[in-house]
C-alpha positions, 0 to 999 in steps of 0.5 A: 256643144262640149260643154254640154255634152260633158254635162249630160255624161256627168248628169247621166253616169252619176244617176247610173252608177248609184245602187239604187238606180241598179236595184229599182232597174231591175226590181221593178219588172221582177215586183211587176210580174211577181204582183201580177202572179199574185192577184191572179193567184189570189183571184182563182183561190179566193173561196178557198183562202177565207174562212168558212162562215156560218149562217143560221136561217130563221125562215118564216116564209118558207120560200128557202127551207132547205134551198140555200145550198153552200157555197162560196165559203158560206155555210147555211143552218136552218133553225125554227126558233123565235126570231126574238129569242134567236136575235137575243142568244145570237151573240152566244150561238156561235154562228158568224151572221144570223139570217131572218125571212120574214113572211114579207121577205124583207131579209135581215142580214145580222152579225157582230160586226157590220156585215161585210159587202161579199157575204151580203152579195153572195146571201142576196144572190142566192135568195133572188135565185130562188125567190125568181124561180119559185115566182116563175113557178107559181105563174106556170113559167118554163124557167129553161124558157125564160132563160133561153129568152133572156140570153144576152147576145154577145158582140165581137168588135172587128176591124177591116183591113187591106188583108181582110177582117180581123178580130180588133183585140178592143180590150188589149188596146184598152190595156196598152193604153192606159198602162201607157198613159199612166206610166208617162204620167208617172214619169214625167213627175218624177224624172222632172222632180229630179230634175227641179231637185237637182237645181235646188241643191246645186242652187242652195249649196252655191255650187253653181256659181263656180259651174257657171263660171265655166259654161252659160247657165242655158247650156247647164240646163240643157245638160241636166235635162237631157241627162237625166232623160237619158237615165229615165230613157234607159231605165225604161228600156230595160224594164221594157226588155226585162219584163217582156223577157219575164213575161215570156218564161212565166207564161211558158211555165204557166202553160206547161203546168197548167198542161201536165195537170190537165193531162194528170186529171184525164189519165185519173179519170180514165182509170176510174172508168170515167168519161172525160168531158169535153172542155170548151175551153182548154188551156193550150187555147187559153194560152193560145187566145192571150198570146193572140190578145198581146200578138194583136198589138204593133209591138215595135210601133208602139213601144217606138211611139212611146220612147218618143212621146215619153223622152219629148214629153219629159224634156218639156215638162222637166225644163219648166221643172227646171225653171221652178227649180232655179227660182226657189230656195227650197221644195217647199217653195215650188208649190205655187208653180207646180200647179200650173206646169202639171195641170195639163197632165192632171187634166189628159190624165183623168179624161184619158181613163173615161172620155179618151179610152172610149172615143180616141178618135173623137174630135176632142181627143185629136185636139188633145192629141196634138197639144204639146203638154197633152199629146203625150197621154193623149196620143198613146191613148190613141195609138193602141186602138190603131187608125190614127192617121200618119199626118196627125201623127206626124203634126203631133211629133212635130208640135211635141219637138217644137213645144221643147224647143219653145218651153226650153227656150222660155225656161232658160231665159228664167234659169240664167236670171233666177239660178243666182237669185238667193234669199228672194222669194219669187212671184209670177211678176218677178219670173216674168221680169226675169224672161225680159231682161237683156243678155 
């Protein structure tokens, strides 16, 4: 037990103390809510960052003359031209895109290069806007009417508790569950990458024929693998307590903006003399809604279940990243064995983004669940949406603990044999010879 432990320090403080360790540690939450920022910057100024286009009209229907009305940075003229002569000059008129209604209102859409999909949606929208409202008034139909008919009816997901009804937040667990899922997903590749690295290098160097003198080839194993959890275990948390500390101070200093420029926009109003409208929806309450979004989310049980399907789910698949590693000469050969190994989390992974998000308390979902090489993705799928039951929860632990076990037990078997083995190139019957020889 020594010996491993002094392994899992070298394995550990090694990765800790590199530079880059230190600058992705604390880059990432940083880049994260920077990029976050970003996009929702982008999202709110997106008609305010393109360039304006402008559309030359040719309308022989008459349906539009004067209707189509500017906006999301498109800019309409209207022309009684030759629609022949008017696609002949277009490329000397100086206009972006050149928009002919036939009488049979099957539009054209012309420009220099291939219209782009945002200006086609944009000009389609306005023209089915007014095509609707003048056919509704050709058939003596009150728009306002149809509009009131037409008005979808909004349904809030609710969740009974032992303390009543509650708000059940569907879209904030939907969230928190994939980001979880993706980024044990993410993880599990590359820690176990590390890994399988890391004895391919020790391998190849013969380095590990003077460590194996010291200590048995499972106990180097064990201590390469829990080491480097350890470090990816660390990392996690940091980035968990930085970006929620990051999270915190933007959002303060978003509201407090959003505040002041609100408050600025009323104090101008009134000294116009104008009547302030009343806002449905103010920002304090904006700010008040998300907050109660991610408030909705058992923060400590989920983040506890997610550091440990995260650290169990990493020990499984890095000891087969180990195996792999100790059997090759090189990365190039660990292709014909990746496969296998991450198949399973290929697999959970895609269905989690269709099938698991939206039936987590299906029977198939259970199964994957409660599966070793699943339930990591599977479970934390589940876990967001609430109402998994503490006896699955408990079986899905317990197989997960068991699973390592089993998978380490297997994967050193192969490492002792296949860690000496040079200049061979391995095949699934050689691994299996590998795990039936005798001590």
């Amino acid at each position: 037990m020594h010996k491993i432990i002094l392994i899992i320090k070298r394995e550990y403080f090694t990765r800790v103390k590199k530079k880059s360790f230190l600058l992705v540690t604390f880059l990432v939450p940083v880049l994260f809510i920077g990029m976050m920022a970003l996009i929702g910057y982008v999202a709110v100024k997106q008609n305010e960052m393109g360039d304006k286009k402008k559309i030359e009209v040719i309308d022989e229907s008459g349906w539009f003359a004067n209707k189509l009305n500017a906006a999301n940075n498109i800019e309409y003229v209207y022309k009684q031209e030759d629609p022949a002569a008017a696609k002949k000059n277009f490329l000397n008129a100086g206009y972006d895109y050149l928009l002919y209604i036939p009488a049979s209102l099957n539009a054209q859409l012309i420009s220099e290069n291939k219209p782009s999909t945002g200006v086609t949606n944009n000009v389609e929208s306005a023209l089915n806007a007014i095509a609707q409202a003048r056919r509704l008034a050709d058939a003596h139909i009150d728009s306002a009417v149809l509009a009131s008919a037409q008005k979808g009816i909004d349904v809030q997901g609710l969740q009974m508790t032992e303390s009543g009804i509650k708000n059940a937040h569907v879209y904030a667990s939907y969230g928190v569950g994939l980001v979880c899922a993706f980024l044990i997903y993410f993880s599990l590749f590359l820690y176990g990458t590390q890994v399988m690295r890391g004895v391919i290098e020790e391998k190849v160097s013969r380095i590990i024929e003077v460590i194996i003198s010291s200590v048995k080839p499972f106990q180097l194993m064990l201590g390469k693998i829990i080491g480097v959890g350890l470090v990816g275990l660390t990392q996690f948390i940091m980035w968990i307590a930085l970006t929620l500390t990051l999270s915190t101070v933007v959002g303060s200093l978003v509201q407090k903006g959003v505040k002041v420029r609100t408050e600025q926009a009323t104090q101008m109003q009134k000294a116009m003399g104008q009547q302030t409208p009343k806002a449905d929806v103010h920002p304090d309450n904006m700010m008040g809604s998300i907050m109660e979004e991610v408030e909705s989310i058992p923060v400590v049980y989920t983040v506890s279940c997610f550091l440990f399907y995260f650290l169990f789910g990493y020990l499984i698949y890095s000891a087969l990243f180990a195996a792999v590693g100790s059997a090759v000469d090189s990365e190039t050969e660990t292709q014909q064995f990746m496969l296998p190994i991450t198949l399973p989390l290929i697999f959970t992974f895609a269905l989690s983004q269709s099938v698991i998000v939206n039936n987590p308390d299906s029977t198939f979902s259970v199964w994957l669940s409660m599966i070793p090489f699943t339930s990591p993705i599977a479970m934390m799928i589940r876990i967001p949406f609430g109402g998994v039951p503490a006896w699955q929860l408990g079986l899905s632990m317990l197989l997960l603990v068991l699973g390592f076990l089993f998978t380490t037990w297997v994967a050193g078997r192969i490492y002792r044999v296949g860690i000496l083995m040079y200049g061979k190139k391995a095949t699934y019957k050689e691994l299996a010879k590998w795990f039936f020889y005798s001590e």
